[in-house]
C-alpha positions as CSV (number, residue, x, y, z in Angstrom):
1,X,18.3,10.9,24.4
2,X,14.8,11.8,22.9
3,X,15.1,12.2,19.1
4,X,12.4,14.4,17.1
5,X,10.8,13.0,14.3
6,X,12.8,15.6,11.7
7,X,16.2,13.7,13.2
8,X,14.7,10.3,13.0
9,X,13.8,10.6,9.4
10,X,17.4,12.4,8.4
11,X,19.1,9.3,9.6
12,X,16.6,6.7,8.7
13,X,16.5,8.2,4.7
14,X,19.6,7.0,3.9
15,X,19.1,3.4,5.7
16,X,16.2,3.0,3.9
17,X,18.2,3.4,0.5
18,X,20.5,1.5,1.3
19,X,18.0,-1.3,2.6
20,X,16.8,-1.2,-1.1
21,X,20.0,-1.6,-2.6
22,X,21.0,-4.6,0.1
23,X,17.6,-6.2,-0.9
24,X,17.0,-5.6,-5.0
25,X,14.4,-3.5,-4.9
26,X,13.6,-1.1,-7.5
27,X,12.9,2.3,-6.3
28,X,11.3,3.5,-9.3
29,X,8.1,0.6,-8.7
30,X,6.0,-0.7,-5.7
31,X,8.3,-2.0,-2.8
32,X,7.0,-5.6,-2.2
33,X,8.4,-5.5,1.4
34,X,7.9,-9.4,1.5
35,X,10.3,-10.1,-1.3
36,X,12.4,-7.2,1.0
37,X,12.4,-9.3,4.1
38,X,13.2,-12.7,2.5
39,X,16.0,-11.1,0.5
40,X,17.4,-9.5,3.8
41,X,17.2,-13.2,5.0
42,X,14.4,-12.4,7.7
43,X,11.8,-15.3,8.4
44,X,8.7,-13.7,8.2
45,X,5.3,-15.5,9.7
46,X,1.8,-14.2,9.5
47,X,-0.3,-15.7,12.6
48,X,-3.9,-14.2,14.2
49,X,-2.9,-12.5,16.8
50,X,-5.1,-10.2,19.9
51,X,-3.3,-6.9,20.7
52,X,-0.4,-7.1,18.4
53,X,0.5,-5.6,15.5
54,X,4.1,-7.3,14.7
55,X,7.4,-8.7,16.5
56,X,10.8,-8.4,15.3
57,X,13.2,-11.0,17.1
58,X,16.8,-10.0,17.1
59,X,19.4,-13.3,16.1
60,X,20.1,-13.3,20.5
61,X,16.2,-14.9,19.9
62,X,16.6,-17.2,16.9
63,X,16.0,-14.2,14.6
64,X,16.3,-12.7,12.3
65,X,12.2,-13.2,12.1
66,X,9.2,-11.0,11.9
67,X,5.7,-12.3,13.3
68,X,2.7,-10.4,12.0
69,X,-0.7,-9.9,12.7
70,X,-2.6,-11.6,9.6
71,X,-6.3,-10.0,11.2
72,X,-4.9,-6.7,9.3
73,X,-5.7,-5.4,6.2
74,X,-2.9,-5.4,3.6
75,X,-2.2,-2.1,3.5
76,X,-1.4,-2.2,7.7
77,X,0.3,-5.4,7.3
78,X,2.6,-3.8,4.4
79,X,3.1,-1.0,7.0
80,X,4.0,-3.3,9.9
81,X,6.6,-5.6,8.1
82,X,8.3,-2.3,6.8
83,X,8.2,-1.2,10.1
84,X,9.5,-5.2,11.4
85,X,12.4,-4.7,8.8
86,X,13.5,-1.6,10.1
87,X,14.2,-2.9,13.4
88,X,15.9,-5.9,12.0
89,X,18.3,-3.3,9.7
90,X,18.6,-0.5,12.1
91,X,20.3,-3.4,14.8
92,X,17.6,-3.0,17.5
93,X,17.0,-5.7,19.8
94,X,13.9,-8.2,19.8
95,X,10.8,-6.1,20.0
96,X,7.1,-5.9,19.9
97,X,4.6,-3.2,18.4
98,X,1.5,-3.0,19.4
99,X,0.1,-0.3,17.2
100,X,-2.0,-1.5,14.5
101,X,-3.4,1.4,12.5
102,X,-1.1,3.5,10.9
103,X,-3.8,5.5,9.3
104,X,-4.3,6.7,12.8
105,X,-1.1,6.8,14.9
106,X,-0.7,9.6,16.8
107,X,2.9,11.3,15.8
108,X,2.9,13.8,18.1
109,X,2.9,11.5,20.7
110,X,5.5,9.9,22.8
111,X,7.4,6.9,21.1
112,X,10.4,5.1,22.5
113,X,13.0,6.3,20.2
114,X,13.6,2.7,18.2
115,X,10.0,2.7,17.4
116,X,10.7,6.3,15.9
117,X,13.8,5.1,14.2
118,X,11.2,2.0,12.5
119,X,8.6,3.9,11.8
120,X,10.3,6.9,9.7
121,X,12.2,4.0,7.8
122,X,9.0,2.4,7.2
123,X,7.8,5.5,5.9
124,X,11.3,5.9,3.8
125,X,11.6,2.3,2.3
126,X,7.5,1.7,1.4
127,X,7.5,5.1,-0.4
128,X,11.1,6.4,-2.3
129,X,10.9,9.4,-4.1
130,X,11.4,8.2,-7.2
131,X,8.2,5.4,-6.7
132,X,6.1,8.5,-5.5
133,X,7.2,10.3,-8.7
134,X,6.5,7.3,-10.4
135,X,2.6,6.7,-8.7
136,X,2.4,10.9,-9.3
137,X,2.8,10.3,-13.0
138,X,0.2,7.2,-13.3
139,X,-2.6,8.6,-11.5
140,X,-2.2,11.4,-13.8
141,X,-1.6,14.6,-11.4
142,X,0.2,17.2,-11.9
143,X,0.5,17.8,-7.9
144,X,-1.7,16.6,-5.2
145,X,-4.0,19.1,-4.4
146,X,-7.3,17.3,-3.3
147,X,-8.1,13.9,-1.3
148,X,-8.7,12.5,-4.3
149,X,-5.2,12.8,-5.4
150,X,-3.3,11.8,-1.9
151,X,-5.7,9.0,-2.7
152,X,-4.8,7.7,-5.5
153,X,-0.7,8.1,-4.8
154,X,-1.5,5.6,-2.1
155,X,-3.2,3.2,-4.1
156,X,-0.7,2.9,-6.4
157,X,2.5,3.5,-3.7
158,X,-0.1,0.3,-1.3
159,X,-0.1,2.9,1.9
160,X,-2.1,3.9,4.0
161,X,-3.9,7.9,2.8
162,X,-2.2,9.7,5.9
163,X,0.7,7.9,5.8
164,X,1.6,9.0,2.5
165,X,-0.3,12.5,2.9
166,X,2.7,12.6,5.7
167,X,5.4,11.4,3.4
168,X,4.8,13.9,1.3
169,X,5.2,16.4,3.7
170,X,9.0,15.1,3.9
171,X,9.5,14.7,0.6
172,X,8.5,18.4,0.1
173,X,5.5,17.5,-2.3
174,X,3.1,18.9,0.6
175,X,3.4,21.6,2.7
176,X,2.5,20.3,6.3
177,X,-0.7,22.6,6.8
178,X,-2.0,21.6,3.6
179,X,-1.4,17.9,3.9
180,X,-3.0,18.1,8.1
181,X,-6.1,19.9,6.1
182,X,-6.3,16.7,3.6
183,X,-5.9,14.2,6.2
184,X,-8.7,15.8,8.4
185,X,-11.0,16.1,5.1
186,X,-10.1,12.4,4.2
187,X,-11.3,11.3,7.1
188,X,-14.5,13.3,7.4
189,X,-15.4,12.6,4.3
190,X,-13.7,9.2,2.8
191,X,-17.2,7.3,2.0
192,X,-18.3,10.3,0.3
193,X,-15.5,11.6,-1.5
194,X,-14.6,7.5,-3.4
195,X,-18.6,7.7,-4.1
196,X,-18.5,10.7,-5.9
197,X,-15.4,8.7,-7.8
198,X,-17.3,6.6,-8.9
199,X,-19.6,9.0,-10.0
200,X,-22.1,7.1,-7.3
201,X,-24.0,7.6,-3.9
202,X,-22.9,4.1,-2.7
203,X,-19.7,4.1,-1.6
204,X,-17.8,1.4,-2.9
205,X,-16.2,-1.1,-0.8
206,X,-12.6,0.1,-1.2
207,X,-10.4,2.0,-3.1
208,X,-11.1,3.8,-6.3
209,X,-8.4,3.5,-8.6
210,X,-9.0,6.1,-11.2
211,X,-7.3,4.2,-14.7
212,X,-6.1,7.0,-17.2
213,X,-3.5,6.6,-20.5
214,X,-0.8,7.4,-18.1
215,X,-1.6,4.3,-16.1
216,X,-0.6,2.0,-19.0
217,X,1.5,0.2,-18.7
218,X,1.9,-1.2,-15.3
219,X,1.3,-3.6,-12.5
220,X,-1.7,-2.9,-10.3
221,X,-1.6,-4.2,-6.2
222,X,-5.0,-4.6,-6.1
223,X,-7.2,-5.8,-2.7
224,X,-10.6,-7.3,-3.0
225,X,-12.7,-4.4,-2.6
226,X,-11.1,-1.9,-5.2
227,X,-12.6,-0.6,-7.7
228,X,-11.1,0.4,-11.5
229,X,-12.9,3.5,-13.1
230,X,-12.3,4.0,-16.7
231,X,-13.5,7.8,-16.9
232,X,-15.6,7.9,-20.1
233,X,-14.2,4.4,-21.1
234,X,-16.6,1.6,-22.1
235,X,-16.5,-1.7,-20.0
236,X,-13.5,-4.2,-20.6
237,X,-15.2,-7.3,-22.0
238,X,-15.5,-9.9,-21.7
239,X,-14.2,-9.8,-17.8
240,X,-11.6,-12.5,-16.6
241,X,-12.4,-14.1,-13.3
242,X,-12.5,-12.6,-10.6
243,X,-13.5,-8.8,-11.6
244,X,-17.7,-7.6,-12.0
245,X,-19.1,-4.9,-13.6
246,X,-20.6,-2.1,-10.2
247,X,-23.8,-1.9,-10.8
248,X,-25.5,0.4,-8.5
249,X,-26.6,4.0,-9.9
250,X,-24.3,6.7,-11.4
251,X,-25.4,10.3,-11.2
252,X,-23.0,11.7,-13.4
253,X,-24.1,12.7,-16.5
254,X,-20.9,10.6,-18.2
255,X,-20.6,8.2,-16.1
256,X,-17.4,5.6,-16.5
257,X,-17.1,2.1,-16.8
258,X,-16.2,0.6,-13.1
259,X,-15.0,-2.6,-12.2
260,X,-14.8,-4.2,-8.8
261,X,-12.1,-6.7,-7.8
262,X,-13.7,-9.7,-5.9
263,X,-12.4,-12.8,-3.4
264,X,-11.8,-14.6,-7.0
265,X,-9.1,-12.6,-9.0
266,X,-6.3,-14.9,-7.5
267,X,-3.5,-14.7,-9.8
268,X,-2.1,-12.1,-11.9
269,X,-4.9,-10.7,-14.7
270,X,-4.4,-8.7,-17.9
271,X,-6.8,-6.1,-18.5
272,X,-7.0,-3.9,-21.2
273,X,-9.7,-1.4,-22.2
274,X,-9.7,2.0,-24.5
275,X,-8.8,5.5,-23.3
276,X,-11.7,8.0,-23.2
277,X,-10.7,9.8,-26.7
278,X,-9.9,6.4,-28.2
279,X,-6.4,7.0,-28.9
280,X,-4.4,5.1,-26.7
281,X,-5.1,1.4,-24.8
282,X,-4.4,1.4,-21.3
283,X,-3.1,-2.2,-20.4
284,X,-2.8,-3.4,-16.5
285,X,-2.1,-6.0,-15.1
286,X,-3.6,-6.9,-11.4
287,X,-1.6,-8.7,-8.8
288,X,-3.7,-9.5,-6.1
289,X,-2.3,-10.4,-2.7
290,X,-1.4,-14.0,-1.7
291,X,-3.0,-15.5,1.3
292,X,-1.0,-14.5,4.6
293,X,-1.0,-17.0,6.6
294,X,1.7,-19.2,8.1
295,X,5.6,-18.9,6.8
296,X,6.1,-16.8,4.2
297,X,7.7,-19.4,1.7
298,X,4.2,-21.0,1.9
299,X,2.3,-18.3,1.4
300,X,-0.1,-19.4,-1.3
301,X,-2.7,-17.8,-4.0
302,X,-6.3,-17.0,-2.4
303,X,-8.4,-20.1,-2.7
304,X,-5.6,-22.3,-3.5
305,X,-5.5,-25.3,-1.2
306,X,-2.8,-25.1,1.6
307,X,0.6,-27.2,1.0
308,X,2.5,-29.4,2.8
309,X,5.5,-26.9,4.2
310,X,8.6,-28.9,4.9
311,X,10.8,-27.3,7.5
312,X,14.2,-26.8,6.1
């Protein structure tokens, strides 16, 4: 039996909501898939690997255990554990993925169908409805039309841009013509389309999260890299550790106040700054991610000296 995509995400949908129920997560917020796995009672270790994404191994192999690739960037490495946990609660047997860019992956092409079956609940338990509602309403967009918007739903949902330009497509946000046409303008054009963001002709170094009332208040899943743009706001002073003012030349004409996460913003940072008209505050708070490296439990703030682990 070959299953379609359309079937594997009818029976994964429901899996997936019930994986957030099993595991506590709130389907209104960002799904830390981390705290998914642990809750689920899966060991999860994050090792440099060549040529491998993730492993899942099935309780015949010790399991229930995911190994990831800690060489990936976040957003991959969120995408891979969902895609890990899926395996583990769809019953599949020890496996290992090799694909490593889901920004990339091919879906028209032909995949064993388990890895189908992971990948649509991926897709299903990183990115509910009701958290895409949620991200829709803090970017402040009515309806994704642009890059720009699919853009900033993923920043705030942590996915990858044609991961969730695809997940809208099932979630019957986008029509699947218009969300092909997005992805293939994303990727012509990504440097040039978070520059003009910013307002800039220097790209920035990652994503452009674009901070408007609606954003306030909430938790930001920032990366080093990202950049905050207050359109029309004035700088948040004085700056906590951790986040600089970007400093290269603006050509707009009313240019906004951006600020760049760096390597030092390791623990959760309140920021607050006012809206544009002056009316309203829009308070964040950044959660930057913890270094990935070894068993999860140890996981540990960036820059924070390792600890002893004790095997229990």
């Amino acid at each position: 039996m070959t299953l379609s995509w359309a079937i594997a995400h009818k029976m994964t949908m429901m899996v997936a909501s019930k994986a957030h129920r099993d595991t506590g997560v709130d389907r209104g917020e960002y799904v830390d898939v981390f705290a998914a796995l642990q809750a689920a009672g899966v060991c999860c270790v994050a090792k440099p690997l060549r040529g491998l994404a993730g492993a899942y191994a099935a309780p015949p192999l010790g399991g229930p255990a995911v190994l990831l690739n800690s060489r990936l960037d976040e957003l991959t490495m969120r995408h891979t554990a969902a895609h890990e946990l899926g395996h583990h609660v769809l019953g599949h047997d020890s496996t290992t993925d090799e694909r490593a860019d889901p920004d990339r992956a091919n879906l028209g092409g032909s995949w064993p169908d388990e890895e189908k079956l992971a990948e649509t609940f991926a897709a299903w338990f990183l990115m509910p409805l009701p958290a895409v509602r949620t991200a829709i309403r803090r970017a402040g967009i009515g309806s994704p039309a642009k890059p720009e918007d699919v853009h900033q739903i993923a920043c705030w949902l942590g996915t990858t841009f044609a991961g969730t330009a695809r997940h809208l497509v099932n979630l019957r946000i986008l029509a699947p013509d218009r969300a092909a046409t997005l992805v293939g303008e994303w990727r012509a054009r990504n440097p040039a389309i978070r520059a003009a963001l910013c307002g800039s002709a220097v790209p920035p170094p990652g994503r452009v999260w674009v901070m408007r009332p609606e954003a306030s208040p909430a938790f930001l899943h920032v990366i080093q890299g990202d950049t905050l743009l207050y359109p029309g706001g004035a700088a948040p002073g004085p700056l906590p550790a951790g986040l600089v003012m970007r400093s290269d030349p603006q050509l707009s004409l009313d240019p906004g106040a951006a600020v760049v996460v760096t390597a030092a913003l390791t623990r959760a940072t309140d920021l607050a700054i006012q809206s544009a008209d002056g009316n309203a505050e829009i308070a964040i708070t950044l959660i930057p991610p913890p270094e990935r490296s070894g068993i999860d439990t140890a996981w540990r703030p960036r820059g924070e000296q390792p600890r002893p682990h004790l095997e229990t």
